[in-house]
C-alpha positions as CSV (number, residue, x, y, z in Angstrom):
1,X,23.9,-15.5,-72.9
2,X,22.8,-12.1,-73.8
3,X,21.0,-11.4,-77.3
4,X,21.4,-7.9,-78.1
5,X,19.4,-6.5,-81.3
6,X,22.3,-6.6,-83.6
7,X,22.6,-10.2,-83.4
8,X,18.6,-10.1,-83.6
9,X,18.5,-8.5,-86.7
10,X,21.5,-10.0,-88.5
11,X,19.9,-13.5,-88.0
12,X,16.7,-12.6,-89.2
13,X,18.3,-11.2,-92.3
14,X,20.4,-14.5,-92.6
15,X,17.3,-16.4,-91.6
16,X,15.3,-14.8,-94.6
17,X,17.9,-15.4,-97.0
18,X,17.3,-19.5,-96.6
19,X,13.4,-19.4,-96.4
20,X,12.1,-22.5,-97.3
21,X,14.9,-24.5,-95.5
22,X,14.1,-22.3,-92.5
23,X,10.7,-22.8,-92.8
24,X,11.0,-26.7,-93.2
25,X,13.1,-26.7,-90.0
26,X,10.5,-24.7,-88.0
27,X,8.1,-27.3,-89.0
28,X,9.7,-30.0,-86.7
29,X,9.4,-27.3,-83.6
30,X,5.4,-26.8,-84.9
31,X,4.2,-29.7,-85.1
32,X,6.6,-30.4,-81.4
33,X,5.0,-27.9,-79.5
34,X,1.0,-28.4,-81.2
35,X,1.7,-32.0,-80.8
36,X,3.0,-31.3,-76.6
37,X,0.0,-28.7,-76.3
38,X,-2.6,-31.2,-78.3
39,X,-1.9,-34.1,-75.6
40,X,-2.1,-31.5,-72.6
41,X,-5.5,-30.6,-73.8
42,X,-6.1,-34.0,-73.8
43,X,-5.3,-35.2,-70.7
44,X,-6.9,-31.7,-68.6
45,X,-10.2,-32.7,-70.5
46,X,-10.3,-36.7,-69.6
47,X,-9.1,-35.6,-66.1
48,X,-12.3,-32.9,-65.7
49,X,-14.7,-35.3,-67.2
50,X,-13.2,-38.0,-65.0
51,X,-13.3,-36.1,-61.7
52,X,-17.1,-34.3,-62.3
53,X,-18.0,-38.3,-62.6
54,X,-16.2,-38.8,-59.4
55,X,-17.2,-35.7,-57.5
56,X,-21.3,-36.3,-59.4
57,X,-21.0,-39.6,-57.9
58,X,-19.5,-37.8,-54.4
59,X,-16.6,-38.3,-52.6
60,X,-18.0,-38.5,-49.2
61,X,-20.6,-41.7,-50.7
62,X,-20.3,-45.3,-50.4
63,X,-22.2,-47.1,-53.1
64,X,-23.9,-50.8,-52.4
65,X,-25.1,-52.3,-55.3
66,X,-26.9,-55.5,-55.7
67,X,-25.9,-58.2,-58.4
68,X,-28.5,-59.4,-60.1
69,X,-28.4,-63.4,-60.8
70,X,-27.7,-64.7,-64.1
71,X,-30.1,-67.4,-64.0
72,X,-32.5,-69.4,-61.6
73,X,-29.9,-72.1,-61.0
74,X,-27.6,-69.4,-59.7
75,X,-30.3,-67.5,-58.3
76,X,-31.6,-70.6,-56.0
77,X,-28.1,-71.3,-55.0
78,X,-27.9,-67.7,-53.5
79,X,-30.7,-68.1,-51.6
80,X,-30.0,-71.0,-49.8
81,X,-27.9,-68.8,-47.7
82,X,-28.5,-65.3,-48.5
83,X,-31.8,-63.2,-48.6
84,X,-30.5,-60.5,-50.9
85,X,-30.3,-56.8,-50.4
86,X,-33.3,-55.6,-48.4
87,X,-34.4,-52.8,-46.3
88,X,-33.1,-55.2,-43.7
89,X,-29.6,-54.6,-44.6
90,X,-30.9,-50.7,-44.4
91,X,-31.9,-50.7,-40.8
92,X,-29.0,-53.0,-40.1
93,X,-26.6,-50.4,-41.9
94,X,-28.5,-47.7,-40.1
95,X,-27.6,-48.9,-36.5
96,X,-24.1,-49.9,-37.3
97,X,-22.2,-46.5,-39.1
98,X,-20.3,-44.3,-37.4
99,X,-20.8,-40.9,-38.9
100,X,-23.3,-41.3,-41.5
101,X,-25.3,-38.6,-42.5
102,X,-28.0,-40.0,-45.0
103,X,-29.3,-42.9,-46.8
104,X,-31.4,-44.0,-49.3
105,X,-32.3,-47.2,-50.6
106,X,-33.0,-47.5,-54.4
107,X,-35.2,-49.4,-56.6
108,X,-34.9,-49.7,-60.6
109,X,-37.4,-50.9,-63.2
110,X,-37.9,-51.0,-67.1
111,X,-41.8,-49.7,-67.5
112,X,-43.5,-51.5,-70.1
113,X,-45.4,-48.9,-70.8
114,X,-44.9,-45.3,-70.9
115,X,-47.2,-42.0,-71.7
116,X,-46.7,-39.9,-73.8
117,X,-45.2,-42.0,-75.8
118,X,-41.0,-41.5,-75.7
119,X,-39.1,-40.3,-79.2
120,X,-36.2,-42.2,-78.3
121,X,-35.5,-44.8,-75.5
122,X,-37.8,-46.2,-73.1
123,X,-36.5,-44.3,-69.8
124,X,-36.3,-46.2,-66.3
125,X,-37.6,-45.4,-63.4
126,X,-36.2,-45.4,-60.3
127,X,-38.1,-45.4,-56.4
128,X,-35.9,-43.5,-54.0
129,X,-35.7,-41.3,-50.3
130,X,-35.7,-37.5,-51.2
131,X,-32.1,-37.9,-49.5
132,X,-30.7,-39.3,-52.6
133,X,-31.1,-35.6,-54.1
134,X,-28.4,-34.9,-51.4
135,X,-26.6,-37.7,-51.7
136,X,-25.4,-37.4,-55.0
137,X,-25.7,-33.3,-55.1
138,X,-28.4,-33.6,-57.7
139,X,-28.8,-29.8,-59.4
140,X,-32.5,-29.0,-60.2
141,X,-33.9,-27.4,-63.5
142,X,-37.0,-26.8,-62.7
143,X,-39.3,-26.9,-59.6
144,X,-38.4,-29.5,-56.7
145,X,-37.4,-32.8,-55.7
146,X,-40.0,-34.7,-54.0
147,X,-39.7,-34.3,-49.9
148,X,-40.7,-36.8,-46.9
149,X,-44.6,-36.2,-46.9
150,X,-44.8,-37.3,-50.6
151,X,-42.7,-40.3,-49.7
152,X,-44.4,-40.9,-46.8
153,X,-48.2,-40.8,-48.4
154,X,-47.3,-42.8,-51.6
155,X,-47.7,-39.5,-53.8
156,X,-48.0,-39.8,-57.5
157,X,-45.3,-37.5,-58.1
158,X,-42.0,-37.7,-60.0
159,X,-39.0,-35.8,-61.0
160,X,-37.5,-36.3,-64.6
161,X,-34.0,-36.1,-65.7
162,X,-33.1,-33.8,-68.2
163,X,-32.7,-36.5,-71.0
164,X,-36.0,-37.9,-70.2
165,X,-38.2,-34.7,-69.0
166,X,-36.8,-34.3,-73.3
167,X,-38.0,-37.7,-74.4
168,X,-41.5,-37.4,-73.0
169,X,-42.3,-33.7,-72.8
170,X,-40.1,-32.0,-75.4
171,X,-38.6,-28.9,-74.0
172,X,-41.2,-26.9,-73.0
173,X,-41.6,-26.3,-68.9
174,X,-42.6,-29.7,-67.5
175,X,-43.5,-28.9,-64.0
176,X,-47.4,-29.6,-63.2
177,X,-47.4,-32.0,-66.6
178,X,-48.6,-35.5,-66.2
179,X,-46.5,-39.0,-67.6
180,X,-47.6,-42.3,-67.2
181,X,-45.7,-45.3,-66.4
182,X,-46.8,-48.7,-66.9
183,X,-50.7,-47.8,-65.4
184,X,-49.8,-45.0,-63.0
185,X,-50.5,-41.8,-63.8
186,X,-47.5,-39.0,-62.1
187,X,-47.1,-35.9,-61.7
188,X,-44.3,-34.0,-62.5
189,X,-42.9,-31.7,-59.4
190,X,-39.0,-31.1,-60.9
191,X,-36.6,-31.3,-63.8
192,X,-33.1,-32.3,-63.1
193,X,-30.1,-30.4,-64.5
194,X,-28.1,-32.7,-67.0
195,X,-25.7,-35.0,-65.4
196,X,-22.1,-36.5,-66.6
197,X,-23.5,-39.1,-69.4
198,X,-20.1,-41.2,-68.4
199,X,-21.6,-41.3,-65.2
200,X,-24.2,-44.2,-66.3
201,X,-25.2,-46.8,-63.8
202,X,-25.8,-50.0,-64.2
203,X,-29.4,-51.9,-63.7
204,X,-29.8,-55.2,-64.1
205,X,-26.6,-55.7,-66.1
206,X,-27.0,-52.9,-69.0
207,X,-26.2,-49.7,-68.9
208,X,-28.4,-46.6,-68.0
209,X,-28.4,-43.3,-69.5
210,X,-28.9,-41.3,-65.9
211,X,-30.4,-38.4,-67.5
212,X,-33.2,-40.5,-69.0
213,X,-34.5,-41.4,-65.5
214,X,-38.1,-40.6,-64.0
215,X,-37.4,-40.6,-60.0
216,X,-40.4,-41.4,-58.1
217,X,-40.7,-41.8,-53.7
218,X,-39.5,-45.4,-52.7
219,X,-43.1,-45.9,-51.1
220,X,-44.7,-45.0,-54.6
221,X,-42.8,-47.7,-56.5
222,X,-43.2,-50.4,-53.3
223,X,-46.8,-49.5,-53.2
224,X,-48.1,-48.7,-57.0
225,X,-45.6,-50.9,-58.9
226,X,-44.6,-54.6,-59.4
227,X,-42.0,-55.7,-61.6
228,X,-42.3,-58.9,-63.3
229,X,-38.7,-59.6,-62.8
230,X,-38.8,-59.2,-59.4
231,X,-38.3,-63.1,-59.1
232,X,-34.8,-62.5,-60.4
233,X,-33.8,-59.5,-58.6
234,X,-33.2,-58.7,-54.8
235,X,-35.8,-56.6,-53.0
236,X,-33.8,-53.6,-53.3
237,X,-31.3,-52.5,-56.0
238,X,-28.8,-50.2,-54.3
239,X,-28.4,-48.8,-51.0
240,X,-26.6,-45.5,-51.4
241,X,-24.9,-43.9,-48.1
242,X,-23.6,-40.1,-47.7
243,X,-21.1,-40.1,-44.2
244,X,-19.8,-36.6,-42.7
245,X,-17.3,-34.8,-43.4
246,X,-15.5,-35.9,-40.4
247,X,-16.1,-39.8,-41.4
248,X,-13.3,-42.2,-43.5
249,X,-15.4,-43.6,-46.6
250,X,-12.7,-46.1,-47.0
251,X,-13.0,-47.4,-43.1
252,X,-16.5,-47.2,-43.3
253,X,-16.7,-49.0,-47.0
254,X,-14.9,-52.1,-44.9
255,X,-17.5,-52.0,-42.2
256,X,-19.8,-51.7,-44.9
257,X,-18.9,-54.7,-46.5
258,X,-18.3,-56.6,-43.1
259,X,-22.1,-56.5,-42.2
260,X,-23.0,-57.2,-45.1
261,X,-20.8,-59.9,-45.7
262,X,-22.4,-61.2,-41.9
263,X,-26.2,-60.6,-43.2
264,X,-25.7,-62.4,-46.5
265,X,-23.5,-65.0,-45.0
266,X,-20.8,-64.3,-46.8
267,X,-22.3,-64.7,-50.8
268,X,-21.0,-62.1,-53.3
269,X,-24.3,-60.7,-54.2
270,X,-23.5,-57.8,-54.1
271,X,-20.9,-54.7,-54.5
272,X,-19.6,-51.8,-52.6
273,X,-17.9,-48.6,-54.5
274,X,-16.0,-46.1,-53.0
275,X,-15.8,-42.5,-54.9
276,X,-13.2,-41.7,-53.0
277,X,-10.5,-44.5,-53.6
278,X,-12.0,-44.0,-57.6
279,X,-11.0,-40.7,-57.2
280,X,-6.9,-41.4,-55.6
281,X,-6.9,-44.3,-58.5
282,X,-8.2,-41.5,-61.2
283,X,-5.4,-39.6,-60.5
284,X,-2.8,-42.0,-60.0
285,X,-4.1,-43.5,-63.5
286,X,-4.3,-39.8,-65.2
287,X,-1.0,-38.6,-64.2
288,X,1.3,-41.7,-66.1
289,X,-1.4,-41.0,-69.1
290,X,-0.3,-37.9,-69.2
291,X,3.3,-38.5,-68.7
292,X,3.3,-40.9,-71.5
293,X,1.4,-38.7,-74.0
294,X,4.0,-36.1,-73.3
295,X,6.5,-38.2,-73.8
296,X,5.4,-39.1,-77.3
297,X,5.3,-35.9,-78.2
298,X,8.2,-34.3,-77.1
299,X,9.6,-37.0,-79.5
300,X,8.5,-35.0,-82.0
301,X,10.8,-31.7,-80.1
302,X,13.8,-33.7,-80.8
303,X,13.3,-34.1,-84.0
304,X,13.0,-30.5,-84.7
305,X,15.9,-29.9,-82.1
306,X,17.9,-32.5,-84.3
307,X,16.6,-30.4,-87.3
308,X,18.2,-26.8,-86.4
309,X,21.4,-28.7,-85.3
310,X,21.6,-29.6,-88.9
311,X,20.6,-26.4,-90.5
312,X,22.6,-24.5,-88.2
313,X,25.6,-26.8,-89.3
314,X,25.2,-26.9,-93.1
315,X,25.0,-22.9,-92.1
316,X,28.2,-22.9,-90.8
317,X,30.0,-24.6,-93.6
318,X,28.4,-22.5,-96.0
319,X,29.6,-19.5,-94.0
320,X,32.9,-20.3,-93.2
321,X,34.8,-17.5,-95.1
322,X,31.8,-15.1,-93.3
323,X,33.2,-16.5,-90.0
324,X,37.0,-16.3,-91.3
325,X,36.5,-12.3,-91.9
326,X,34.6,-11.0,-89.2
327,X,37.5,-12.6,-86.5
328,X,40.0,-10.9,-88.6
329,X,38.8,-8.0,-88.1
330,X,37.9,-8.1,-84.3
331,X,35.0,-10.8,-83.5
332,X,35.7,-12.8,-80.7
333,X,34.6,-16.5,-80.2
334,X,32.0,-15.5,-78.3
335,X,30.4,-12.7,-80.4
336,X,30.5,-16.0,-83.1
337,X,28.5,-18.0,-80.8
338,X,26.2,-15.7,-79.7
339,X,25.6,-14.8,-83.5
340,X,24.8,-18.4,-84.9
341,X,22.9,-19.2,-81.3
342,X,20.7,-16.2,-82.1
343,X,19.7,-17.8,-84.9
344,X,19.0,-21.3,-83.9
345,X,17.1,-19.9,-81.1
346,X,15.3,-17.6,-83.5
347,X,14.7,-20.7,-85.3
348,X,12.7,-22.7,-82.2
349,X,11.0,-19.3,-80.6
350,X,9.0,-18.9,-84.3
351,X,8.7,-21.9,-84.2
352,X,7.4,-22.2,-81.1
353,X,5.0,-19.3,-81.1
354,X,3.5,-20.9,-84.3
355,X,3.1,-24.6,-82.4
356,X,0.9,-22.4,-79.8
357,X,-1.9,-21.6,-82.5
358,X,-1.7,-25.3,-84.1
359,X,-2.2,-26.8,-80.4
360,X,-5.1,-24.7,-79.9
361,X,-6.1,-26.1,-83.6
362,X,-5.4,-29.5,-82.5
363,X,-7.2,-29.7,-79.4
364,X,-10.2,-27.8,-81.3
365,X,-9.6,-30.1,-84.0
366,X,-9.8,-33.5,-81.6
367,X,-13.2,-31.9,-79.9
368,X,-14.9,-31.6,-83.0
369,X,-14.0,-34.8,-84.6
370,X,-13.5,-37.1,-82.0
371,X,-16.2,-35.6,-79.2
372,X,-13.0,-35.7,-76.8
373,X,-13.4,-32.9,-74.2
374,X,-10.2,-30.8,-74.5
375,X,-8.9,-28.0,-72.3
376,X,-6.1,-25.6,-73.6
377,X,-3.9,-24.6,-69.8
378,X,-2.0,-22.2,-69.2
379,X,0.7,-24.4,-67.7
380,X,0.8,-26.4,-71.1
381,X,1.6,-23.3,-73.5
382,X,4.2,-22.3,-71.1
383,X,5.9,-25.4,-71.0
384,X,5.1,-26.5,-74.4
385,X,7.1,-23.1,-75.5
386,X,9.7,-22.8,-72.2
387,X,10.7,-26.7,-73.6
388,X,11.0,-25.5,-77.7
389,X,13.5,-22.5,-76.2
390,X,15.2,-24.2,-74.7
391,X,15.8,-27.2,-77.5
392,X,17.0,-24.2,-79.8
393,X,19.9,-23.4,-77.0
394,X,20.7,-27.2,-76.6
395,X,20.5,-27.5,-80.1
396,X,21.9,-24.7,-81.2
397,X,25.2,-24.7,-78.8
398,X,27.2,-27.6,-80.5
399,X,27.2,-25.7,-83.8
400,X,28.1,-22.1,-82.5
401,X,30.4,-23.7,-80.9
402,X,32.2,-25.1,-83.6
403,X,31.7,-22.3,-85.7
404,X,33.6,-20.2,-83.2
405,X,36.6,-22.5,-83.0
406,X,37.3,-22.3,-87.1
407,X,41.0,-21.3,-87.5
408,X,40.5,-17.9,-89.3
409,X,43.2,-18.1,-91.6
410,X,42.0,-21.8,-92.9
411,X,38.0,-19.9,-93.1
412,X,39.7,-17.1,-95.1
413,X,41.4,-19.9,-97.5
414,X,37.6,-21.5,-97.6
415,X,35.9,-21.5,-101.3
């Protein structure tokens, strides 16, 4: 179907001549293609969010974390048979991987004290290898993370996160600054970039803000520190594993799990994550989220589709002596089609163009009110507006259609 500029301009006129009802039935196509555009933005932002988290956390990782005990009871039952996680389980792990590439064991404590004194929430600290910068493609500030000679000689040296380097020092440079934690004086030797808040990790059952974390060597916090609820906890928190590239994090997560299923004779004390299967699951999970949010509002496209079908035939009616003259003096079926097609089409193209600026208000909108990253594509306006043309020709058809099969004589007899 062919829209020449005649048929352009003759529906605009019409079009203008019915304002407010044209108006009223471009809403349903605005608030169609915002509402298709506003859910788009939606999903792309969760799915960004979700996959830094996955990629921050690293897709080539395997995760062990230790579960803490709930109580003595439970804790005494657990050790009748299994000693916990422990840098036994690290050598043992060491000698029995194919293909990894690093490790580092972690340890987590609450300090009770904590110099200068924090504006907002006590910040953890956490002993680690200075592999665990590499294993979890940690992004430096300022300065450097702390290397195998500090680890090696105890240093009293730290790196802060970004959250926490705020907390304690403010925001000027913190590099060559002192904080103190519990009765340790450290310096600090780097500033980590800001990681993915939704990325918090758990320590001993609450939640951790991982930007508000001071990282110290593991021989530091084995050799300067003791926590008090060490009677609780396992010797070691986490044992976190980077493989090659070559190497099957899945596989290896079930070998993982095997040995330490052997070492701990068999007692769930303990849990192993995959990035990698989070990641297949993240997308599995994000694409029907985003098919069902489309789905709801293209809802709201057939309701303006539904609305130019009626305008288009309340047009009709009203214009049945128009149609009745112009095929008495020459117009074919077709050139009636085409004419009241224009229009309807007209109708969902305006209105289409307009639902591109209200998505982009609508996904602005949800960011600023909700604090819901949103992400206008490319692909979304296209369809969003590919889908509202093409519900004006759907739409649209039925009425031409039976505008162009009105008898002429009985449109000429029309009042």
């Amino acid at each position: 179907m062919i829209f020449n500029l005649a048929d352009i301009g003759q529906a605009v006129s019409n079009l203008r001549a019915q304002k407010t009802r044209t108006l009223l039935t471009a809403l349903g196509i605005v608030f169609g293609v915002g509402s298709v555009i506003g859910m788009l933005a939606i999903g792309s932002g969760a799915k960004e969010e979700s996959l830094r988290f996955i990629e921050q956390l690293g897709v080539r990782n395997v995760l062990v974390d230790s579960r803490p005990a709930t109580s003595q009871e439970e804790l005494q039952q657990r050790r009748r048979s299994s000693p916990g996680l422990s840098d036994r389980d690290v050598r043992i792990l060491q000698a029995n991987i194919e293909g990894l590439e690093s490790m580092s064991a972690r340890r987590a404590l609450h300090p009770a004290r904590v110099l200068p004194k924090p504006s907002r929430d006590m910040p953890e600290l956490y002993g680690v290898r200075p592999s665990y910068v590499l294993i979890h493609s940690l992004r430096l500030a300022e300065g450097k993370f702390f290397d195998e000679s500090d680890d090696a000689a105890s240093a009293a040296v730290c790196v802060l996160g970004e959250a926490a380097k705020v907390n304690l020092l403010g925001y000027a440079p913190a590099v060559g600054k002192f904080v103190k934690a519990n009765d340790t004086w450290l310096e600090v030797v780097g500033v980590l970039n800001e990681q993915l808040m939704a990325g918090a990790q758990s320590s001993g059952g609450t939640m951790q803000d991982i930007n508000n974390i001071v990282y110290i060597p593991l021989n530091t916090f084995q050799y300067r520190y003791w926590d008090q609820s060490a009677g609780m906890k396992d010797d070691l928190d986490g044992i976190d594993i980077r493989l090659s590239a070559k190497a099957d994090s899945i596989e290896t997560a079930k070998v993982v799990t095997a040995v330490l299923n052997s070492t701990h004779h068999n007692t769930q004390d303990f849990t192993v994550t995959i990035p990698a299967a989070l990641l297949a699951q993240q997308q599995r999970t994000q694409t029907i989220f985003t098919y069902v949010m489309v789905a709801i509002a293209a809802i709201s496209l057939l309701v303006g589709g539904i609305g130019i079908m009626n305008i288009v035939l309340a047009t009709v009616l009203e214009r049945t002596r128009e149609i009745g003259i112009r095929r008495s003096i020459g117009a074919r079926r077709f050139d009636i089609v085409r004419q009241f097609l224009t229009e309807s089409v007209l109708i969902s193209v305006t209105g289409g163009l307009l639902g591109i600026g209200f998505g982009f208000f609508l996904a602005w909108l949800i960011a600023r009110t909700a604090e819901w990253k949103t992400i206008v594509t490319t692909s979304s306006v296209v369809i969003a507006f590919g889908v509202s043309f093409v519900v004006g020709v759907v739409f649209g058809l039925y009425p031409a259609v039976k505008a162009s099969r009105i008898n002429p004589i009985d449109a000429l007899r029309y009042e």
